[in-house]
C-alpha positions as CSV (number, residue, x, y, z in Angstrom):
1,X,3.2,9.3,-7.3
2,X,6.4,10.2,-5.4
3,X,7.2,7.6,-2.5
4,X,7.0,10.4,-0.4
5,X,3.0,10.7,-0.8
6,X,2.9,7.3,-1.1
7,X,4.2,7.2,2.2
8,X,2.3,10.5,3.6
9,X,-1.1,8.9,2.4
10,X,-0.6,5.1,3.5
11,X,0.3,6.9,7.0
12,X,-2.7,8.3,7.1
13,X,-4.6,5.3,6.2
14,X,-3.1,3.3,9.2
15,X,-4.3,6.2,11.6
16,X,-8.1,5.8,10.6
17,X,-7.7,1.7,9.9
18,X,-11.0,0.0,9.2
19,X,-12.1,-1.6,6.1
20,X,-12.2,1.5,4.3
21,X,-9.0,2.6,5.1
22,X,-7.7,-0.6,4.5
23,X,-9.0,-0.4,0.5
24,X,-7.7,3.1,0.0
25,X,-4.2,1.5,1.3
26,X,-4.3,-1.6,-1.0
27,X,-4.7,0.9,-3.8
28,X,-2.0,3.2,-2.9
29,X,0.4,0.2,-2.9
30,X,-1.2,-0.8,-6.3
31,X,0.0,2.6,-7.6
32,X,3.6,2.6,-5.6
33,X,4.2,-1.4,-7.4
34,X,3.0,-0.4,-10.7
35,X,5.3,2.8,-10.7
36,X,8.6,1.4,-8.4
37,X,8.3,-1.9,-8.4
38,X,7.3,-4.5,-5.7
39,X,10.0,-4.0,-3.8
40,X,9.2,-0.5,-3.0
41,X,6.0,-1.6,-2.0
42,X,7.3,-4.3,0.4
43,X,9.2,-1.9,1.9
44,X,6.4,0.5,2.6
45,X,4.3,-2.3,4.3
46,X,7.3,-3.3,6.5
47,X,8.1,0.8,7.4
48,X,4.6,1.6,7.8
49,X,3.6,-1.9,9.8
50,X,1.1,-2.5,7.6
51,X,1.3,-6.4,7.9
52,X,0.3,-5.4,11.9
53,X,-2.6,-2.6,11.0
54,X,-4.2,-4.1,7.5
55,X,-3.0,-7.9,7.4
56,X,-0.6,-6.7,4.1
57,X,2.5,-9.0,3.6
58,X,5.6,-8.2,1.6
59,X,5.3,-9.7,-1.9
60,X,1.3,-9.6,-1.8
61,X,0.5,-9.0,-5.7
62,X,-2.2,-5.4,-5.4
63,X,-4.0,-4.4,-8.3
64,X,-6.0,-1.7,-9.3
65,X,-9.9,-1.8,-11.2
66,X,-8.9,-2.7,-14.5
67,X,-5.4,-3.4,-14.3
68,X,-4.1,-7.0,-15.2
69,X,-3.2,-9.4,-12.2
């Protein structure tokens, strides 16, 4: 996944928020760490204000079903 989508589809997360939304975000930034690192990740969360909308923080560890913490 590009950072771009990464970025189109945790924007439209925020829009909906709710507890749903809020899942579909964690694993977005599961895919965006796995692929570019944490730091890209962080910087989504801080660039998106995720830490405001979902309670995300830069350095939180996100993991997919079935991958390894």
């Amino acid at each position: 996944m590009t950072l771009e989508r990464a970025r189109q589809l945790l924007s439209a997360q925020a829009g909906f928020g709710g507890a749903y939304s809020r899942n579909g975000a964690r694993l977005v930034l599961a895919e965006v760490a796995r692929e570019h690192g944490q730091a890209a990740a962080d910087q989504l969360i801080r660039e998106l204000r995720l830490d405001e909308i979902f309670n995300f923080h830069p350095g939180e560890h996100f993991s997919t079903p079935g991958q390894p913490r």
